[in-house]
C-alpha atoms as one frame of an Amber mdcrd trajectory, in Angstrom:
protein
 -14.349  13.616  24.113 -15.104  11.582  21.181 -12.753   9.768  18.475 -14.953
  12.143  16.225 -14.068  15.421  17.523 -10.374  14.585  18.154  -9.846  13.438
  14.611 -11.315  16.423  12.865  -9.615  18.662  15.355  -6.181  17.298  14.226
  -5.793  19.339  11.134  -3.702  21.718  12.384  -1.862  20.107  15.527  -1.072
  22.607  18.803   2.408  23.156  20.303   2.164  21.910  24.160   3.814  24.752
  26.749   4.591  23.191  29.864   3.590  25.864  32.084   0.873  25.685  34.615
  -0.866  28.899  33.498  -4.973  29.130  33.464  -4.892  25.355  35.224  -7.257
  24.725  37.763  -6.523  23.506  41.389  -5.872  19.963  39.892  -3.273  17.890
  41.509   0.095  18.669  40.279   1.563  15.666  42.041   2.762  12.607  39.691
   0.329  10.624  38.138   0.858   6.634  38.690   2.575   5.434  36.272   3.437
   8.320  34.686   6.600  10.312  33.892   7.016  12.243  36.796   6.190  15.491
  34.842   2.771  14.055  33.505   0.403  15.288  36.331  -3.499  15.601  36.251
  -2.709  19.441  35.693  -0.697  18.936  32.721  -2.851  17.084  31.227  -5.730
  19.738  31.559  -3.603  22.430  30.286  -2.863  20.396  27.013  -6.610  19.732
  26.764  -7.206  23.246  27.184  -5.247  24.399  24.495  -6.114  21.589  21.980
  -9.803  22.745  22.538  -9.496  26.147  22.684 -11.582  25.965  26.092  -9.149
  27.748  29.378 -12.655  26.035  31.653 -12.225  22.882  30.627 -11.615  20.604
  34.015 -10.878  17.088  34.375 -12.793  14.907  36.636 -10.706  11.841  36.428
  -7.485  10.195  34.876  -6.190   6.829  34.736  -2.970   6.227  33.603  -1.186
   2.215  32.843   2.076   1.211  30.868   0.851   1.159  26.790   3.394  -1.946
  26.320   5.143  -4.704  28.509   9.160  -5.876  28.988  10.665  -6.477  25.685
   7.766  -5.123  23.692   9.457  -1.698  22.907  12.873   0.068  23.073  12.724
   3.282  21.839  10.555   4.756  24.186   8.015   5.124  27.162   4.451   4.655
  25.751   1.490   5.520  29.109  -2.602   4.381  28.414  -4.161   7.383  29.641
  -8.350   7.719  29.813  -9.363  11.189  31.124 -12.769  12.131  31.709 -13.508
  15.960  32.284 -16.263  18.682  31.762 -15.911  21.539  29.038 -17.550  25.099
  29.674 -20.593  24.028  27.745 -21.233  21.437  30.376 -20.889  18.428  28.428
 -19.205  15.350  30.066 -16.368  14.122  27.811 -13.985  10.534  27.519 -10.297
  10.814  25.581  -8.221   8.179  25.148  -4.473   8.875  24.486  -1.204   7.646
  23.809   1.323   9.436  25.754   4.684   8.516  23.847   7.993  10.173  26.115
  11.982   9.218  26.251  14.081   7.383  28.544  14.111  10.442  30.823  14.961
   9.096  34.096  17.570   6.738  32.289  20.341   8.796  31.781  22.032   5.804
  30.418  19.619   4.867  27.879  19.637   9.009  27.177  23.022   9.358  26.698
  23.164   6.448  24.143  19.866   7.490  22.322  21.433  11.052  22.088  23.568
  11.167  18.752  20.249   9.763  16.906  18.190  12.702  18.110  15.517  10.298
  17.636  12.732  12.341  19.638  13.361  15.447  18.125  13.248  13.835  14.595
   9.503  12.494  15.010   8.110  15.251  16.448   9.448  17.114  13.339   7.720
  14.692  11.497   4.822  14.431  13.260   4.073  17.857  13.151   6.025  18.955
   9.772   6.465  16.394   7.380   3.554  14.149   7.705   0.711  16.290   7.514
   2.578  17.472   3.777   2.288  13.945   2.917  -1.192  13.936   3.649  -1.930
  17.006   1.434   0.254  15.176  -1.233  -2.459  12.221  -1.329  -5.314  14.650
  -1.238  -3.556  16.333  -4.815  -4.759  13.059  -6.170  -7.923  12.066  -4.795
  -6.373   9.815  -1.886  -7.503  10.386   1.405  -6.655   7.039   2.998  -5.215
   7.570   6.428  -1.378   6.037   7.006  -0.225   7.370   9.937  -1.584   8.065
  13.186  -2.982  11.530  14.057  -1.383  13.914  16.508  -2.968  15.989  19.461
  -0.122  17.827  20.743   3.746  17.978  20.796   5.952  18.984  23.551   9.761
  19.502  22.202  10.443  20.644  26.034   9.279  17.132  27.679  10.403  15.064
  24.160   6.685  14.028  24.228   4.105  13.702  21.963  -0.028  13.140  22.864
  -1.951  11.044  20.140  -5.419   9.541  20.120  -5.105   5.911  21.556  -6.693
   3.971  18.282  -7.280   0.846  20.471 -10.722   3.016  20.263 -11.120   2.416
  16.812 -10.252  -0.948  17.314  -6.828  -1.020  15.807  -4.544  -3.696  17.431
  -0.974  -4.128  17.963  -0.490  -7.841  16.239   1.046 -10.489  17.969   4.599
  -9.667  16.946   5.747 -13.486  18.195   3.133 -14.691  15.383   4.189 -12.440
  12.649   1.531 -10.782   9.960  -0.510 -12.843   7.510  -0.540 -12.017   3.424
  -3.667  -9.431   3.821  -2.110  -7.020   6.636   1.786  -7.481   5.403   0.024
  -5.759   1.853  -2.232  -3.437   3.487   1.411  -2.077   5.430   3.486  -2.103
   1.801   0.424  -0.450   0.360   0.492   2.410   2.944   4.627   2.432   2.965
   4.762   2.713  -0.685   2.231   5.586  -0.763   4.597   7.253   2.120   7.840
   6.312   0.349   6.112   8.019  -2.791   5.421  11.546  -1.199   8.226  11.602
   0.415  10.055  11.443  -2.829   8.080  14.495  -4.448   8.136  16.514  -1.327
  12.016  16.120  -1.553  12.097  17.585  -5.184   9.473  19.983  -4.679  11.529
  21.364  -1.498  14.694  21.304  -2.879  16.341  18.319  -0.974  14.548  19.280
   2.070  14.389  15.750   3.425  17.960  14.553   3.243  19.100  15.922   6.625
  17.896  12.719   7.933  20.562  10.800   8.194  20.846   9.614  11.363  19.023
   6.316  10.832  19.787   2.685  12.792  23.330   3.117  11.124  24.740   6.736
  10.258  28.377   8.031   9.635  27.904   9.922  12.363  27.385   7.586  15.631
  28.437   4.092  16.714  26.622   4.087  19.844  24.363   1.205  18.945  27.900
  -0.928  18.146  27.647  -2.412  21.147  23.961  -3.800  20.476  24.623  -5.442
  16.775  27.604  -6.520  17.583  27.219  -8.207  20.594  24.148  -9.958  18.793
  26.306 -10.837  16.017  28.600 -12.945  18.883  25.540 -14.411  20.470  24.372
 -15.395  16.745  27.572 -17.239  15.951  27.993 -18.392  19.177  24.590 -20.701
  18.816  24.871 -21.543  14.774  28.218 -22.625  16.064  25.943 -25.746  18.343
  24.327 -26.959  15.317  26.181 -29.728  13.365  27.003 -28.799  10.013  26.814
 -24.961  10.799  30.088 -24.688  12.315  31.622 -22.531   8.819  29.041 -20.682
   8.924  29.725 -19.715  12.517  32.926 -18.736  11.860  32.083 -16.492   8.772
  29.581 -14.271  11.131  32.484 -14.227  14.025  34.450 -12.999  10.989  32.340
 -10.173  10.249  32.572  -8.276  13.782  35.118  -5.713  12.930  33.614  -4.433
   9.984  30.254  -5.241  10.919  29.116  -1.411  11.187  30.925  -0.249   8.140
  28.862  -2.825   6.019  25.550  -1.945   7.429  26.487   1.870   6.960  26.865
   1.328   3.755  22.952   0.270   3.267  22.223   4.152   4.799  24.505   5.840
   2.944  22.975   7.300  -0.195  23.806   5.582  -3.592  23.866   8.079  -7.040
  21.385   6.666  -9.338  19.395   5.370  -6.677  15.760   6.237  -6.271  15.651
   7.551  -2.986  13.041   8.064  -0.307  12.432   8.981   3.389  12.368   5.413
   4.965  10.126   4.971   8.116  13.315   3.183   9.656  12.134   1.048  12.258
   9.229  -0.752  10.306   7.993  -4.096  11.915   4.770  -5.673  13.618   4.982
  -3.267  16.799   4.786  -0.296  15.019   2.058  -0.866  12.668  -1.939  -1.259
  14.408  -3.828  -3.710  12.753  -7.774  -3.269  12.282  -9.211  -6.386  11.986
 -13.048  -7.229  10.487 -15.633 -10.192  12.958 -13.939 -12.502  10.507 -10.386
 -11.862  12.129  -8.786 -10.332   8.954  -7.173  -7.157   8.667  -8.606  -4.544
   7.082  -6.984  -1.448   7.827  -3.590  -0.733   9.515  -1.664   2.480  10.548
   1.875   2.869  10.771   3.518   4.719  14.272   6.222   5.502  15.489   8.917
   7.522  13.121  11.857   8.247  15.411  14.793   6.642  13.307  13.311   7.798
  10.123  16.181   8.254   7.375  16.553   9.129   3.388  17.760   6.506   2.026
  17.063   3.737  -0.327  13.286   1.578  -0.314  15.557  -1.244   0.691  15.684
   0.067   4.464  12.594  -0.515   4.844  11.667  -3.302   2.649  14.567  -5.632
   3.870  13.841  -4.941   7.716   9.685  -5.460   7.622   9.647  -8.683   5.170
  12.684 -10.057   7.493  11.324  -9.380  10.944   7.414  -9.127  11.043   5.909
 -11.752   8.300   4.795 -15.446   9.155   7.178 -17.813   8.932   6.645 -19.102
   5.062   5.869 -15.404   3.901   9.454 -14.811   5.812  11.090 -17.440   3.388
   9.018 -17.878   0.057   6.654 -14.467  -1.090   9.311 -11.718  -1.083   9.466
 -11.269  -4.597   5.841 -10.833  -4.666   5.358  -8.427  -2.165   8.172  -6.645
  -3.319   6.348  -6.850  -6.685   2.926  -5.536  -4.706   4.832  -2.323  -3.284
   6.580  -1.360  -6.273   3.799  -1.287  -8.495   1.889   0.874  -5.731   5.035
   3.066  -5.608   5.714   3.711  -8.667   1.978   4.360  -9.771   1.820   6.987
  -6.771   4.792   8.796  -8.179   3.388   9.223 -11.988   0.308  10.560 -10.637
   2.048  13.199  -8.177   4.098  13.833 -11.511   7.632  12.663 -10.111  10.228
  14.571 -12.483  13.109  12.295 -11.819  13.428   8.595 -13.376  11.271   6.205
 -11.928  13.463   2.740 -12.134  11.458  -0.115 -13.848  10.861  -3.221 -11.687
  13.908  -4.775 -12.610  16.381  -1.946 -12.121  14.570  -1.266  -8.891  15.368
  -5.031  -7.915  19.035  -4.120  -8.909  18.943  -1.547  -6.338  17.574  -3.623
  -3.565  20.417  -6.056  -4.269  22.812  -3.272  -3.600  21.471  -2.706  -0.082
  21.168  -6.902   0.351  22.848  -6.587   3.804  20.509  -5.292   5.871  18.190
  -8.516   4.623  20.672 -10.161   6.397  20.964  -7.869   9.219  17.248  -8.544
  10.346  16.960 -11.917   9.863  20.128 -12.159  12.121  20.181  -9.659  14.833
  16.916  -7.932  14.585  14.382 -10.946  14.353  16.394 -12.432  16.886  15.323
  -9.253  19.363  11.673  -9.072  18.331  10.750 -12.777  18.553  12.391 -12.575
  21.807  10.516 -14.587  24.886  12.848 -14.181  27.414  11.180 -10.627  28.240
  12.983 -10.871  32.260  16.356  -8.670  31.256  14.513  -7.478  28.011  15.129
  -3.797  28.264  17.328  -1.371  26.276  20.284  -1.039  29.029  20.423  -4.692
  28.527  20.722  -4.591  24.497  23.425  -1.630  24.633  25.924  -2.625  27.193
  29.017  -5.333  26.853  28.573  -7.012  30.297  27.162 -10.525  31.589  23.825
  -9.152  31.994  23.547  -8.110  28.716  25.800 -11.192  26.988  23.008 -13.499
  29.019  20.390 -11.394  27.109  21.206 -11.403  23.765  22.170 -15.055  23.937
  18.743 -15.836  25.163  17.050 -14.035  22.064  18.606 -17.142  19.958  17.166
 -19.510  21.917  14.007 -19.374  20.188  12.585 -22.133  17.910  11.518 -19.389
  15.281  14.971 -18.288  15.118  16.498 -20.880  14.719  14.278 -21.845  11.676
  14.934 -18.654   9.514  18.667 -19.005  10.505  18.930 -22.787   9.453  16.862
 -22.027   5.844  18.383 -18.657   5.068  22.679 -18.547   6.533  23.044 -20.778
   3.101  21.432 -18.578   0.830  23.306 -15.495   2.446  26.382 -17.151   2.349
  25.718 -17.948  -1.527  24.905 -14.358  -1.972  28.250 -13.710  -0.855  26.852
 -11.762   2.382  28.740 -14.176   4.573  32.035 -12.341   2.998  34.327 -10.241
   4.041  34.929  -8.488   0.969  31.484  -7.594  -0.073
């Protein structure tokens, strides 16, 4: 099929069933490198249904791994390419990105399960964002943010999208970091999303605050293990460098109340200007479009499973700390902040926001509030992203307490990069009183 069809078909996105009525004597055997429920005859039914055709038959499917070790924890991502014949006869190509959980990893379930993090972005897949969309439209803004859904499956936690490699969008090179032009084409689109999301909340009566099971909640620590074992293996190498060695001891400090200070950030502040925060927002989870010229001219954002309403700051603090080059990283906050605000804040006026819209300064006041989870990334989270040592790179490996997963996290801070944003910024944290105990 082409990109054509599949993007004016997703208007109104189909429910997958996973039952094997009206297939055709496909295979039902595993496809390779698959989940084991993913076979050629699954795949037809879904194809049937999203085009309405019950003779629609696939010739031929090819199925690879979307991402590599230490590229993605919060889910299995499969390249499929499918070629098949409708009932008019016509030969047709999709591409697709099959996105699934940690099925077979009943470890990596069992941890994952308090967030409810594949239920939440199929709900938002297939309920929130396409209000969002319509939101835009009220205004005359039909720029695309997010990435288009075929199907969802809440029985296999899976969800089907067009594979935009097609369109040649990119994932950047999240070891590099994003230049000036795509780190404001992702604000622009994030503070058009952070602006809907705000009037869809007051036009549905607080319909969007039941999200509250972001990165850090009041109502899980099962991700304890994972920051604060990071924390250690952070302290543990500042502690090498001469002249570090109080600093070292201030992050050793902050261990046991470590979670409390980063549930704080989630937990919603009165006065605040509020939104529903993408959660998770960094270089692997935006694609990049780039022009001959090699810069960026488009971007979408993916990938919404820890999604939370909460403050800007959530996701302001985590992309400008974890996915920017390395002098955007430490010098040109303020101005992109400046860049996203004044997006924001014009989006809201025109979708005639009732509640106060802070001015730039009061909305800086806010941030400031929320200044720990600045911190947080540069710390723990860049530290996992910019991480080369991709052998033991997996999410068993970031959530458990033993040597495997000490040896892990201890390797993420043996990167150069790391230790750059960690030598320029521990001072200014510490001055910012972030270093504290009492904060």
């Amino acid at each position: 099929m082409s990109v054509s069809d599949l993007i004016s078909a997703f208007e109104n996105v189909p429910k997958l069933k996973t039952d094997n009525s009206g297939s055709a004597s496909k295979s039902n055997s595993c496809l390779s490198g698959a989940p084991e429920w993913f076979t050629e005859c699954y795949l037809q039914n879904s194809l049937r249904k999203f085009y309405k055709d019950e003779k629609l038959k696939i010739t031929s499917v090819h199925v690879r791994p979307a991402l590599g070790r230490g590229e993605n924890y919060g889910g299995v991502l499969s390249r499929v390419k499918a070629d098949f014949i409708k009932s008019d006869g016509s030969n047709q190509r999709g591409h697709y990105i099959v996105k699934t959980s940690f099925e077979s990893d009943e470890f990596a379930r069992k941890t994952m399960e308090p967030y409810d993090i594949f239920n939440r972005e199929m709900c938002i897949y297939e309920q929130i964002l396409p209000k969002l969309k319509n939101l835009l439209l009220e205004i005359g803004d039909n720029e695309q943010i997010f990435a288009d859904t075929m199907a969802v499956d809440y029985e296999r936690s899976a969800l089907i999208f067009e594979d935009l490699n097609v369109r040649n969008f990119v994932m950047p090179d999240r070891l590099v970091g994003l230049d000036m032009d795509a780190a404001r084409l992702v604000l622009r689109k994030l503070a058009k999303m952070h602006a809907t999301t705000a009037v869809l909340n007051e036009r549905e009566d607080g319909a969007l605050e039941s999200y509250d099971k972001g990165m850090f909640n009041r109502h899980t620590d099962n991700y304890a293990p994972f920051f604060l074992g990071m924390i250690e293996a952070c302290s543990n190498r500042v502690a090498q460098w001469p002249g570090y060695e109080d600093y070292a001891k201030k992050l050793a400090a902050l261990v046991p109340i470590y979670m409390e200070l980063g549930k704080r950030v989630f937990d919603v502040t009165e006065g605040h200007i509020n939104v529903l925060c993408h959660g998770d927002l960094w270089t692997n989870n935006v694609l990049v479009k780039y022009d001959s010229k090699g810069q960026a001219e488009d971007v979408i954002i993916i990938d919404f499973q820890y999604a939370a309403w909460g403050s800007p700051a959530i996701d302001l603090f985590y992309f400008l700390n974890s996915s920017l080059q390395l002098d955007m990283h430490l010098n040109r906050h303020e101005e992109l902040i400046k860049y996203y605000f004044d997006i924001f804040s014009d989006t809201l006026r025109k979708l005639r926001y009732k509640s106060r819209i802070p001015s730039l300064h009061n909305f800086h006041l806010q941030l400031e509030e929320k200044a720990f989870y600045a911190f947080h990334t540069s710390s723990v989270v860049f530290a996992v992203q910019r991480n080369v040592e991709t052998e033991d790179a997996d999410f068993t490996g970031l959530m458990q307490t033993n040597q495997r997963s000490i040896n892990l996290k201890r390797a993420c801070y043996t990167n150069p990069r790391c230790h750059t944003i960690l030598r320029e910024l521990l001072p200014i944290y510490e001055r910012q009183g972030l270093l504290d105990l009492e904060q």
